[in-house]
N, C-alpha and C positions, 0 to 999 in steps of 0.2 A: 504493500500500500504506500508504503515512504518510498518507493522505488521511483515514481517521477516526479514527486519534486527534488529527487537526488539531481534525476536528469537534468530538471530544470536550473537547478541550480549549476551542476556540469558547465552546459550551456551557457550561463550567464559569466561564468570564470573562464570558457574560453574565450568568447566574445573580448571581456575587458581585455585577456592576455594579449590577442590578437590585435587591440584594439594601441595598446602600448609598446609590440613590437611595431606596431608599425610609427610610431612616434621614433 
């Protein structure tokens, strides 16, 4: 049941990662 908002959250920390590599 906590398994998509794990995803979600997943998701949300690649996004920022992606979001600062590209800075």
């Amino acid at each position: 049941v906590t398994k998509p908002l794990i995803e979600i959250a997943k998701a949300v920390i690649q996004t920022e990662a992606d979001s600062i590599l590209m800075l």
